[in-house]
SERO-4910 file (N, C-alpha, C, O; in steps of 0.05 Angstrom, whole numbers):
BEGIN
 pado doro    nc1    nc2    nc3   cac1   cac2   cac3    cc1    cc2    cc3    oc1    oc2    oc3
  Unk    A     17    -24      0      0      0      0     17     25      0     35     25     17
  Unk    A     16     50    -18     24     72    -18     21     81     11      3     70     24
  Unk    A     35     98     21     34    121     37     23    147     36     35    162     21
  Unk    A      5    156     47     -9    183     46     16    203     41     35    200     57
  Unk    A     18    222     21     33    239     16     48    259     43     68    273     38
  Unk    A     35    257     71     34    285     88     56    259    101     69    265    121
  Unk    A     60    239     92     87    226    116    109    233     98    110    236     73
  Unk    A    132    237    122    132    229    154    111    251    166    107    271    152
  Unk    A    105    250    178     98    263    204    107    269    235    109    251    252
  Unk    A    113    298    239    126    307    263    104    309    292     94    331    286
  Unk    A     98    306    301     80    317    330    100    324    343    122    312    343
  Unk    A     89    354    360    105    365    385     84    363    390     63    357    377
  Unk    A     90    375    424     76    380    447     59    356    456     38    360    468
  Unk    A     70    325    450     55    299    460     50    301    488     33    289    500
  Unk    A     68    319    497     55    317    534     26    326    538     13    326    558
  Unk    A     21    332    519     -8    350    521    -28    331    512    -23    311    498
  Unk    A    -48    337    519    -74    316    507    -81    305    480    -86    282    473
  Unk    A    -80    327    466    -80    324    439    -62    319    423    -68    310    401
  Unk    A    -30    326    431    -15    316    418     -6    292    419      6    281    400
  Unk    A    -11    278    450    -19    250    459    -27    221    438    -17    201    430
  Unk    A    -61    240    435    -72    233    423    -70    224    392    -75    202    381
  Unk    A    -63    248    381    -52    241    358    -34    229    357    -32    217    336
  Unk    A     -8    225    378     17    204    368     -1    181    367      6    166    349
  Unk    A    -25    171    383    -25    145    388    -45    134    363    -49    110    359
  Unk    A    -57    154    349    -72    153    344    -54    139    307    -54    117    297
  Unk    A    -43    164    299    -28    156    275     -6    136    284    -12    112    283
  Unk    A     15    143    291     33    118    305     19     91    299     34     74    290
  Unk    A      2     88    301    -14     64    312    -21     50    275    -23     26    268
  Unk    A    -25     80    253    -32     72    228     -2     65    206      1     53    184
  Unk    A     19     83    228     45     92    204     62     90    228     67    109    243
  Unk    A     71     65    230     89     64    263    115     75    249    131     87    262
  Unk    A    117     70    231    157     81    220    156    104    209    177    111    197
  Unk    A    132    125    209    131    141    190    121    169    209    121    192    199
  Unk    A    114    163    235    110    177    254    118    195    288    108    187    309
  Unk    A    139    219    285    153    216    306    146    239    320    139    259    308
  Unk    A    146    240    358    135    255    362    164    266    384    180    250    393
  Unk    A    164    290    389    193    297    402    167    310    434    146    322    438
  Unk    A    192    295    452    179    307    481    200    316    497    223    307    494
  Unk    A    194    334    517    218    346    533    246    324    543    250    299    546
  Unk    A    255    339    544    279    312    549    282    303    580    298    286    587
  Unk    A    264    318    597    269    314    623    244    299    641    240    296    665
  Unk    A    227    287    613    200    289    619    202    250    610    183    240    597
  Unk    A    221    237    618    228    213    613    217    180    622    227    158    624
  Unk    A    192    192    626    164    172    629    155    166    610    143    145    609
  Unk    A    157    175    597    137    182    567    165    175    547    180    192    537
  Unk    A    166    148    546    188    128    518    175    117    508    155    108    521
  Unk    A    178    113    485    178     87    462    189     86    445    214     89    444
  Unk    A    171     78    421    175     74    386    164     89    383    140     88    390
  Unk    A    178    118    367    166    140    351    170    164    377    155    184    374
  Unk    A    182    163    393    185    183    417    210    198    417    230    186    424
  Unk    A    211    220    411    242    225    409    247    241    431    233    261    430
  Unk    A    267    239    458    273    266    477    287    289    462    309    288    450
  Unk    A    267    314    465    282    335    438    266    362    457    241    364    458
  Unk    A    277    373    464    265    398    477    262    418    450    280    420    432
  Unk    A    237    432    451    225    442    427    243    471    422    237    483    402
  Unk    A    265    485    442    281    504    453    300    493    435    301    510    417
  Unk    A    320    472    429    339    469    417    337    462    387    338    441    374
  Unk    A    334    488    382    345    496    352    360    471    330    353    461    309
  Unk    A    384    467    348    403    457    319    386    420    328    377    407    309
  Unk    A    383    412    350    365    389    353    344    386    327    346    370    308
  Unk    A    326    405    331    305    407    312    315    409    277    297    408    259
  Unk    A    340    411    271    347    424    243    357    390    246    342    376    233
  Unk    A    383    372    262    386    350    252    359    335    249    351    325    228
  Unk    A    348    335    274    316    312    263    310    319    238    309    300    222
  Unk    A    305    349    229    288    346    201    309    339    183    302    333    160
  Unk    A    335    337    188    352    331    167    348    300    160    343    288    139
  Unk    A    352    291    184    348    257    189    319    248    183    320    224    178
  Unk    A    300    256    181    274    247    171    258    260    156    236    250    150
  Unk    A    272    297    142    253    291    130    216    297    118    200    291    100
  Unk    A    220    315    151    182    313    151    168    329    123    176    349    111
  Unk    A    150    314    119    134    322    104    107    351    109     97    368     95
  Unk    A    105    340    142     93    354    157     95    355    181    110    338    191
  Unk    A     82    371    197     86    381    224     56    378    243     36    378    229
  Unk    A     52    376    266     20    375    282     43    396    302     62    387    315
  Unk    A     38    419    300     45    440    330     34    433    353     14    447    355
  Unk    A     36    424    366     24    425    396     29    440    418     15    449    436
  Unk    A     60    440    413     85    453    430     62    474    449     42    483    440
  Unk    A     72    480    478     61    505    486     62    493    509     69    470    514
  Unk    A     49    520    534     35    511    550     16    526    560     20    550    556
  Unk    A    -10    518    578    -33    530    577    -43    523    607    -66    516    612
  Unk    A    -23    525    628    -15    531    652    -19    557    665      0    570    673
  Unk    A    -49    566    667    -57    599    669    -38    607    680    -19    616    667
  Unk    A    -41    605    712    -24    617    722      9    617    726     19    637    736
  Unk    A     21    601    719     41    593    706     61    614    685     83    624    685
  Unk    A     32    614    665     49    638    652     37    668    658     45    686    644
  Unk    A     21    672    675     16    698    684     45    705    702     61    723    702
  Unk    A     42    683    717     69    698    731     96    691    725    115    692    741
  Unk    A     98    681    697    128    682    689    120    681    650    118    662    635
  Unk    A    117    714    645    112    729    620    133    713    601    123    701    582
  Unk    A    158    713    606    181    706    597    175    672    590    177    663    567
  Unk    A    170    660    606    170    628    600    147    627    576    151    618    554
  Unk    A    115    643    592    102    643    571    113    646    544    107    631    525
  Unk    A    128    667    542    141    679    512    150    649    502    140    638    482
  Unk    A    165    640    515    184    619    505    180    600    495    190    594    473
  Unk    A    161    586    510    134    558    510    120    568    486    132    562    465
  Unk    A    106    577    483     79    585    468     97    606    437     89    600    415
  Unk    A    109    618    438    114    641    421    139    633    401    139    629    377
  Unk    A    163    631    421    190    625    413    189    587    404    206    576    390
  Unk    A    174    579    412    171    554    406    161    550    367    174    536    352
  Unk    A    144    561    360    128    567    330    157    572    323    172    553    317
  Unk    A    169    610    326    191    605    317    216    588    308    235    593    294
  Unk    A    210    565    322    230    547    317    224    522    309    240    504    304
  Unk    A    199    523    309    194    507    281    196    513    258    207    499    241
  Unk    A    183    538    253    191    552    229    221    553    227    228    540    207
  Unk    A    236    560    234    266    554    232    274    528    222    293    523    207
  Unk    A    255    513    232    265    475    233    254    466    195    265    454    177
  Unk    A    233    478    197    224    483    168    236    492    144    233    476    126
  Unk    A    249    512    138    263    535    129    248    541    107    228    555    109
  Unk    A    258    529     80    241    546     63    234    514     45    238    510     22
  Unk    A    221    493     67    219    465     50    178    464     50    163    473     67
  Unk    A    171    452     28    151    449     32    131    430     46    124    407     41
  Unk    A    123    451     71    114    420     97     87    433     99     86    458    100
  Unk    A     61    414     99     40    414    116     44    420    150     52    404    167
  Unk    A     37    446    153     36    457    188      9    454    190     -8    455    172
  Unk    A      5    448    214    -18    449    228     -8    464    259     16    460    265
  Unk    A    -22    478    274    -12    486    292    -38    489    311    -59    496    300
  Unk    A    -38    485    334    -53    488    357    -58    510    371    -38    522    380
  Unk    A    -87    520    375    -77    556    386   -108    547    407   -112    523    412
  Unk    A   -130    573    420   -128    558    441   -162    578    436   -166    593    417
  Unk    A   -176    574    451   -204    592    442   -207    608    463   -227    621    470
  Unk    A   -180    604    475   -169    639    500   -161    658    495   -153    676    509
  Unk    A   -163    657    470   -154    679    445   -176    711    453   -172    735    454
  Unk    A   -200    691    457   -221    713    468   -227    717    499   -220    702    517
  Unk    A   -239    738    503   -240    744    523   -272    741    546   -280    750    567
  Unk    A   -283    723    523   -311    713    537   -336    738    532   -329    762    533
  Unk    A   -361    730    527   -386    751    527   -405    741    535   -399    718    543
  Unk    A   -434    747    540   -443    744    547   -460    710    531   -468    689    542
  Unk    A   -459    718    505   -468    696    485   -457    678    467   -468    666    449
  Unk    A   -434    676    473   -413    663    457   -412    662    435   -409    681    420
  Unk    A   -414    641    427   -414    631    399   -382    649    377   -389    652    354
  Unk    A   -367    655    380   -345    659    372   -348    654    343   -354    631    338
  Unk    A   -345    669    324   -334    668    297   -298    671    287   -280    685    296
  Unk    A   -299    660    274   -260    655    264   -253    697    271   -236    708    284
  Unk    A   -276    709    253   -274    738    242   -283    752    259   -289    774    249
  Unk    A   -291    750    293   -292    767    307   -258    778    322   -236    769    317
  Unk    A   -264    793    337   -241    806    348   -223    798    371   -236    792    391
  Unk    A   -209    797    372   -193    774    399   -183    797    421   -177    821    418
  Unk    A   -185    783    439   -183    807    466   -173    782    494   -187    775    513
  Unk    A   -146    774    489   -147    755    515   -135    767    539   -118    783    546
  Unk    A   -156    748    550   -149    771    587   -136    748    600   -148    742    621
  Unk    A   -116    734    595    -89    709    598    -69    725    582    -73    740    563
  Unk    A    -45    718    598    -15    720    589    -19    698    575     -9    701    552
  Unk    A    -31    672    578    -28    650    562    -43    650    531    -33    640    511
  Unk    A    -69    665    531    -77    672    514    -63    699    498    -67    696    474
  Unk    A    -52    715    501    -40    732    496    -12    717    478     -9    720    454
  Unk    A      4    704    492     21    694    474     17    666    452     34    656    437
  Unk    A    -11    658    456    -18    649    437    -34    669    407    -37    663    384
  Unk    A    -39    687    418    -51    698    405    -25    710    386    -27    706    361
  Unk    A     -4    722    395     21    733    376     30    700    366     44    703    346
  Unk    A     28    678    370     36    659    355     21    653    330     29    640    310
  Unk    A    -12    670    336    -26    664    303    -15    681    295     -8    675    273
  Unk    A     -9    704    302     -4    730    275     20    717    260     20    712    236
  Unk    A     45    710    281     67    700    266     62    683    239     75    685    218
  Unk    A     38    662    246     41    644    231     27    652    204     34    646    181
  Unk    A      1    668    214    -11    690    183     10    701    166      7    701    142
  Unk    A     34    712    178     48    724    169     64    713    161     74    721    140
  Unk    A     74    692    176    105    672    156    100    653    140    115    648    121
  Unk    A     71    634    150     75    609    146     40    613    132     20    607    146
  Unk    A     37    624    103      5    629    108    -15    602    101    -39    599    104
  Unk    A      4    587     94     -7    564     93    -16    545    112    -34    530    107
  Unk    A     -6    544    131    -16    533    159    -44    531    154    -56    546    138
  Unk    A    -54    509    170    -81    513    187    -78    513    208    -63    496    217
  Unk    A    -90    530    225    -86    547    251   -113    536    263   -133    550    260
  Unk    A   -114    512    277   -140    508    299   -146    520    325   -125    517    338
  Unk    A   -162    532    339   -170    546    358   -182    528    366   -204    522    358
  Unk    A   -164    509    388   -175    488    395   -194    493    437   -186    507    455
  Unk    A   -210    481    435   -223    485    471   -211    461    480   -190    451    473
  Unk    A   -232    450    502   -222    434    518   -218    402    505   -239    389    504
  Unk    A   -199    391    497   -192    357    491   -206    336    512   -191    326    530
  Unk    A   -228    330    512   -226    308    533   -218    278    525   -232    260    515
  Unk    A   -194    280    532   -186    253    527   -158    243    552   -156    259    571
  Unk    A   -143    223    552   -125    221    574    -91    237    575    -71    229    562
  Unk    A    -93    250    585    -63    266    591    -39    237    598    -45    216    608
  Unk    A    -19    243    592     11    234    595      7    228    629     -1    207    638
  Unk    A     15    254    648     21    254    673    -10    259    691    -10    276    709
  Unk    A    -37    241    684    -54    237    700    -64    261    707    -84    255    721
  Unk    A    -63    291    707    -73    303    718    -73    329    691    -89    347    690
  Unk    A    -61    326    679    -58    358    651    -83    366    641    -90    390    640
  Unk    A   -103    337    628   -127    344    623   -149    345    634   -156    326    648
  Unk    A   -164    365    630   -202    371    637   -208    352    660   -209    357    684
  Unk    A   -211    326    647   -223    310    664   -206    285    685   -214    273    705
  Unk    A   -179    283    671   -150    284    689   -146    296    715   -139    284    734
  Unk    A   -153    321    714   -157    338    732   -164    340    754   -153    338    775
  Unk    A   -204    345    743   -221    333    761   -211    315    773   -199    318    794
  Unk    A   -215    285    758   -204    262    771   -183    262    805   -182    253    827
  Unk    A   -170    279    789   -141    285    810   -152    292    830   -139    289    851
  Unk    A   -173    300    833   -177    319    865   -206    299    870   -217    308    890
  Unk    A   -220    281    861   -238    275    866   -221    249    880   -221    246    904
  Unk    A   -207    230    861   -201    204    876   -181    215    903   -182    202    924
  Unk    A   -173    227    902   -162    239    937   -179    243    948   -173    252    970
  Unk    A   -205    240    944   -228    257    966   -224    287    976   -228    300    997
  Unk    A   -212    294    946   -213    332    951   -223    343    940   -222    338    916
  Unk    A   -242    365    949   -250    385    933   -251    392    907   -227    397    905
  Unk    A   -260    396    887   -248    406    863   -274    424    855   -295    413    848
  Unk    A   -270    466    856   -280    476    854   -287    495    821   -271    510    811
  Unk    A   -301    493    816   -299    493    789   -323    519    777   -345    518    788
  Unk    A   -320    543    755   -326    566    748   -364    558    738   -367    538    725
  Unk    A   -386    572    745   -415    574    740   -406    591    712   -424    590    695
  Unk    A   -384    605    705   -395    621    681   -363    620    671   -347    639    670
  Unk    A   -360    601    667   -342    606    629   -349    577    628   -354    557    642
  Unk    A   -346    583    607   -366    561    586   -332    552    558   -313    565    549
  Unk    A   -343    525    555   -323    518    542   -335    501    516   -358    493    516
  Unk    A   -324    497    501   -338    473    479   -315    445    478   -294    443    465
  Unk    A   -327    430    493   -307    409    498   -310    387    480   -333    379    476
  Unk    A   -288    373    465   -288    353    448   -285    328    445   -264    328    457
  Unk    A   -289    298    438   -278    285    437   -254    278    423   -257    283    399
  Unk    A   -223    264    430   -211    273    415   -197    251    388   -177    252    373
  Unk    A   -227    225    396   -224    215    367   -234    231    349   -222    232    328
  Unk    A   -257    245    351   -262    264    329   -243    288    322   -245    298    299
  Unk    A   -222    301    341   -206    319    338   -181    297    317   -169    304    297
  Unk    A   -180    277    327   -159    259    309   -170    258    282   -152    260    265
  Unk    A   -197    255    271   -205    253    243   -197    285    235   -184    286    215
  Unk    A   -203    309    247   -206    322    229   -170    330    231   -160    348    217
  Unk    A   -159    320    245   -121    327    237   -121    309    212   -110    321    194
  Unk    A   -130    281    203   -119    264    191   -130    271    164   -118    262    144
  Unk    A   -148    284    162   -158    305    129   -157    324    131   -168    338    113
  Unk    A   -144    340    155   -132    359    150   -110    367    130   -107    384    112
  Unk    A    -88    339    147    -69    335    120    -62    327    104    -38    325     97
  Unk    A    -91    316     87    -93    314     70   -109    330     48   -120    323     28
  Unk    A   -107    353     59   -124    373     44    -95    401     46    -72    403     54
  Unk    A   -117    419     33    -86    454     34   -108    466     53    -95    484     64
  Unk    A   -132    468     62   -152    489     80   -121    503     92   -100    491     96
  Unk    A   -128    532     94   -102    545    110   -122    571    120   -142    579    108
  Unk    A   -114    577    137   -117    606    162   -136    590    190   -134    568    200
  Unk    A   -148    609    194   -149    596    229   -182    584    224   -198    593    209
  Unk    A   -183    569    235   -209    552    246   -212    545    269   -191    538    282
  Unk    A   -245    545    286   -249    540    302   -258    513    311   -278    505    300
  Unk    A   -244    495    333   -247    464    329   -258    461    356   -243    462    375
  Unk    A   -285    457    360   -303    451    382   -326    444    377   -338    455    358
  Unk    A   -340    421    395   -363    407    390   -378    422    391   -374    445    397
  Unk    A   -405    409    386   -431    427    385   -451    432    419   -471    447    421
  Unk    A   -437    413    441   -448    418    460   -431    443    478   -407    440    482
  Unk    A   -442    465    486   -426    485    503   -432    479    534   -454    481    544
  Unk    A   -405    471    552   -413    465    576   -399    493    598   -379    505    591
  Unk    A   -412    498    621   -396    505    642   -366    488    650   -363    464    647
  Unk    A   -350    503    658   -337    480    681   -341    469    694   -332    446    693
  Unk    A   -358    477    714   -380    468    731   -398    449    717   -398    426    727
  Unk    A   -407    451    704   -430    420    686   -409    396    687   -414    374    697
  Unk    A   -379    406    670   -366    381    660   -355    373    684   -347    349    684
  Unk    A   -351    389    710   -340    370    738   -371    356    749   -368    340    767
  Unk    A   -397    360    742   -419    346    748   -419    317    727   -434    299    732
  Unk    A   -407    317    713   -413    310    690   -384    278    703   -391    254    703
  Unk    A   -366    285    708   -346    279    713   -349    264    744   -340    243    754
  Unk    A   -366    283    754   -363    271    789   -392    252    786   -380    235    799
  Unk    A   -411    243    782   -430    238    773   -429    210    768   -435    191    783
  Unk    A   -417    212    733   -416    183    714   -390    166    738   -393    142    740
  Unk    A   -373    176    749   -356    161    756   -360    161    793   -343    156    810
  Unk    A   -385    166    798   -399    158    827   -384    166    844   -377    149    860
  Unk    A   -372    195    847   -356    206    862   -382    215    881   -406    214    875
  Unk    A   -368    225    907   -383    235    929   -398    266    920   -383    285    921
  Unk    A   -425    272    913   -430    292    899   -414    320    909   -405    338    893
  Unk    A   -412    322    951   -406    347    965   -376    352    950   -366    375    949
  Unk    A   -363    327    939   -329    334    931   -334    368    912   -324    390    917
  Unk    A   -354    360    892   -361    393    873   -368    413    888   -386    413    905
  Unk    A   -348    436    880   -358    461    891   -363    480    864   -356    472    841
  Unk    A   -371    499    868   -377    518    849   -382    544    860   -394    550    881
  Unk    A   -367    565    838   -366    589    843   -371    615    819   -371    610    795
  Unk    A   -375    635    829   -370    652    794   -337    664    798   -325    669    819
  Unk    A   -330    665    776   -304    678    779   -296    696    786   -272    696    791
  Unk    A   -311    719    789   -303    739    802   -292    730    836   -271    737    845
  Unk    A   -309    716    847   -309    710    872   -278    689    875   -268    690    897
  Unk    A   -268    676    858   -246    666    857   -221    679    849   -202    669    837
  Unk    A   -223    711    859   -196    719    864   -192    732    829   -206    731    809
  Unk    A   -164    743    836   -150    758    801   -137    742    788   -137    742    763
  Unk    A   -118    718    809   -103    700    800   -108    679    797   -111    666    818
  Unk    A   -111    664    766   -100    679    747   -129    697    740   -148    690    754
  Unk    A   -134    716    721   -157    718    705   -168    706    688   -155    700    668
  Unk    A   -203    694    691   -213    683    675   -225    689    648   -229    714    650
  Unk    A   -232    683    629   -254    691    617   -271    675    614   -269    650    615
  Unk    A   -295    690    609   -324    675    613   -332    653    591   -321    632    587
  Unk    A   -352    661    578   -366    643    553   -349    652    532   -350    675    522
  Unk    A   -333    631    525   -314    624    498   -323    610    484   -307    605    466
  Unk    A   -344    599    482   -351    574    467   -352    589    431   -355    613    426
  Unk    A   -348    571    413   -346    575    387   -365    562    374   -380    543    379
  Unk    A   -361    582    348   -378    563    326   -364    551    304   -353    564    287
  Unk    A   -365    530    304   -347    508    281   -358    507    262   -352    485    251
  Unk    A   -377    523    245   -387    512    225   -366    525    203   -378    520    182
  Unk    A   -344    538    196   -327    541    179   -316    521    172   -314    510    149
  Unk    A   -305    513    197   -292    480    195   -300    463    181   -287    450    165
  Unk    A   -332    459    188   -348    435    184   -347    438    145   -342    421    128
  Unk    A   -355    465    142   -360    466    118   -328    460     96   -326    447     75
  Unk    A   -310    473    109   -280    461     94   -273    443     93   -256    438     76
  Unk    A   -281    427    106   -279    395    110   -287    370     90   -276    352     77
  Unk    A   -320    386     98   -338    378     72   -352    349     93   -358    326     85
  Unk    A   -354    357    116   -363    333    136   -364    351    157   -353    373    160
  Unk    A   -386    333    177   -386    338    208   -382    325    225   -399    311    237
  Unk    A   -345    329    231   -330    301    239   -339    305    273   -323    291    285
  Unk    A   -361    319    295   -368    318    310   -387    310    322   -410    316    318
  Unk    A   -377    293    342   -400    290    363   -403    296    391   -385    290    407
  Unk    A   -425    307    397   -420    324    426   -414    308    448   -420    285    455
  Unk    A   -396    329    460   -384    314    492   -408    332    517   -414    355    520
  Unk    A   -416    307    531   -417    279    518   -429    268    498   -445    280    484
  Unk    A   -423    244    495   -447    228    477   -475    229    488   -492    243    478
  Unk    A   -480    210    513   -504    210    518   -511    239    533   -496    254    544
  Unk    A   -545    240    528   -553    260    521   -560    252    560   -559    272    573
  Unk    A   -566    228    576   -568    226    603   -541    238    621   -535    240    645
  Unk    A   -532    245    600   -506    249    628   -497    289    621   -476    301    621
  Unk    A   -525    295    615   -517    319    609   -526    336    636   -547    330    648
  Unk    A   -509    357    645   -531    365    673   -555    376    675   -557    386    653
  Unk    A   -577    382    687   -610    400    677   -604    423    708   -617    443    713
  Unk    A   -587    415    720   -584    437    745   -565    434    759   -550    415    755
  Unk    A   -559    454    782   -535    449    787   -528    424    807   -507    416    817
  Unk    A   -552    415    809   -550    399    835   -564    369    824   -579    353    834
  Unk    A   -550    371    798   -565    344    781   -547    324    794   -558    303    801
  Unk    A   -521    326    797   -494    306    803   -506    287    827   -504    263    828
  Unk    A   -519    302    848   -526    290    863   -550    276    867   -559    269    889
  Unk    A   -561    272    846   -585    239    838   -577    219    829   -574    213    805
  Unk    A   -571    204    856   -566    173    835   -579    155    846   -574    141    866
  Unk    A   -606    155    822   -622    131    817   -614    104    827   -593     95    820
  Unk    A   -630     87    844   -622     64    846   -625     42    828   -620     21    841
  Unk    A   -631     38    805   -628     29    782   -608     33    766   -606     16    748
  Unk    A   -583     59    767   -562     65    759   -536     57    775   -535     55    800
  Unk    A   -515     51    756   -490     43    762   -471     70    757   -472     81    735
  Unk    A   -454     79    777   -439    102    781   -416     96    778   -416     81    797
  Unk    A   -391     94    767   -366     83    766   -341     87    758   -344     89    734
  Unk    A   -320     89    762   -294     98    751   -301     92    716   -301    109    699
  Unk    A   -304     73    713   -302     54    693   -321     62    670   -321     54    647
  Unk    A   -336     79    681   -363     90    660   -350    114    644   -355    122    621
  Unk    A   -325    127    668   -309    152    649   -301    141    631   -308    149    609
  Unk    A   -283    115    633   -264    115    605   -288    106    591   -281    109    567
  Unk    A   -311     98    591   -318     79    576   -341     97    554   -351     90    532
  Unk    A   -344    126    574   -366    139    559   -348    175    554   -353    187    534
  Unk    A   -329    187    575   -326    209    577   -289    212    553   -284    231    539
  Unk    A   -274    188    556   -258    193    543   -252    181    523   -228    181    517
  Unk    A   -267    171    511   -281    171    482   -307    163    484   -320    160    505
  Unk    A   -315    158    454   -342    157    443   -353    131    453   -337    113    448
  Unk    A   -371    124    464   -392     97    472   -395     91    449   -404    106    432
  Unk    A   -388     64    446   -410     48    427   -423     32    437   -435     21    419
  Unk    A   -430     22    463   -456     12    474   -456     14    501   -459     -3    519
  Unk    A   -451     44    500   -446     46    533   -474     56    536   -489     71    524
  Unk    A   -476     38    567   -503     40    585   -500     49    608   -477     45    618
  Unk    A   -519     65    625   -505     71    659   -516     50    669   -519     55    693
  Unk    A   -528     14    661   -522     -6    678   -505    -22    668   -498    -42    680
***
């Protein structure tokens, strides 16, 4: 069998959910043809197709492409550590900004499919969401902020890119705690608290469907920014109901707040949720399905988490089986 034209293929930022996802995802179709570079200090995370390559070293990045080659690139690189990079501007720069730069460097003037990951913190939240590619960006994050100078860069150097404005991945993080529902997790199986925002609103994904639309992505030229989020818009607060709930956590573990009341640090923004139908239509498909799938595990109030039916089964096991990917005959008995 031929090879899809877009190999080899590069992934950065595999520590992250989505770039995770996609190593395991292609890896899995093009095991010799797929490599993903991860911090070099971050040495849990080995295999086949894993390279230790800190996304900072330059001449690193110029031998790999010398030695393989890429055809194309999945950006993931970054980080999205609010407070983190609120209080260290400089790292933000580095992670998120200086990082693009040096792929583009790693690139030079060869012809590669980019894809690059940017973040739907770009905005600064309203009252009604729904976000278009062509409204105005205003992020009230240092983290959003230096993602936001990583799209201009890329309008401007690389115009060919497709630039996704990606929300929340629900799928499994590297180090157990990085993603959405990782997270949660983290503070629920301790029997801790985990307090979570009544008003920003997110469009959370599954990220086998975020994996289809990378895999005709590059196989198509679509280039400038698109917005990549499902069609259900949740609170944070819904998806830790949603989270503490299906997986029969103690309902009192959920707390909830509005953001204002949770302090300056870091700053939030509110309703970000987007509208994907540019995507949908460039595509020429509607590679989504709402998180969640079932339409029972969606919340109707705030205090839904805490009904459980005695005819229902509550369980660790219902997350992986319904929250971090798609059910195909998942039941709550």
């Amino acid at each position: 069998m031929s090879l899809p034209p877009f190999l080899p293929l590069l992934i950065t930022g595999v520590t992250g959910v989505p770039g995770y996802s996609a190593f395991q995802y292609f890896h899995a179709r093009y095991p010799d043809h797929v490599t993903a570079i991860r911090p070099v200090r971050y040495w849990p995370l080995r295999g086949k197709g894993i390279v230790p390559l800190d996304i900072e070293d330059r001449q690193g990045l110029a031998a790999l492409m010398k030695q393989k080659q890429f055809k194309s690139v999945l950006n993931g690189a970054g980080s999205c550590a609010l407070k983190s990079c609120e209080m260290n501007s400089v790292l933000a720069y580095r992670v998120n900004v200086q990082s693009v730069l040096n792929v583009l460097e790693m690139i030079g003037d060869r012809d590669v499919r980019l894809i690059h990951l940017s973040t739907d913190l770009v905005f600064p939240g309203k009252v009604e969401g729904f976000y278009k590619e062509e409204d105005a960006i205003a992020p009230v994050t240092m983290y959003g902020k230096t993602m936001a100078i990583a799209e201009e860069i890329l309008m401007l150097r690389y115009s060919s890119a497709a630039i996704f404005r990606i929300s929340l991945p629900m799928g499994v993080s590297v180090n157990g705690h990085a993603g959405a529902i990782d997270w949660i997790l983290s503070r629920f199986k301790k029997n801790n608290p985990a307090t979570l925002y009544f008003d920003e609103l997110r469009s959370p994904f599954y990220c086998e469907d975020f994996n289809e639309v990378i895999a005709r992505t590059l196989g198509n030229n679509i280039r400038g920014i698109y917005h990549l989020g499902s069609h259900r818009h949740l609170s944070l607060y819904q998806i830790g109901q949603i989270v503490n709930k299906v997986g029969g956590y103690a309902p009192h573990l959920l707390k909830g707040c509005m953001r204002k009341e949770a302090g300056p640090m870091p700053p939030r923004a509110g309703n970000v949720t987007m509208n994907n139908q540019k995507l949908i239509q460039a595509l020429g498909i509607d590679p989504f399905r709402k998180w969640p799938y079932l339409d029972d595990h969606v919340p109707d109030g705030n205090d839904w988490h805490h009904d459980r039916p005695d005819h229902m089964v509550f369980h660790p096991e219902q997350i992986h089986k319904c929250l971090y990917r798609i059910p195909m005959a998942c039941t709550w008995s």
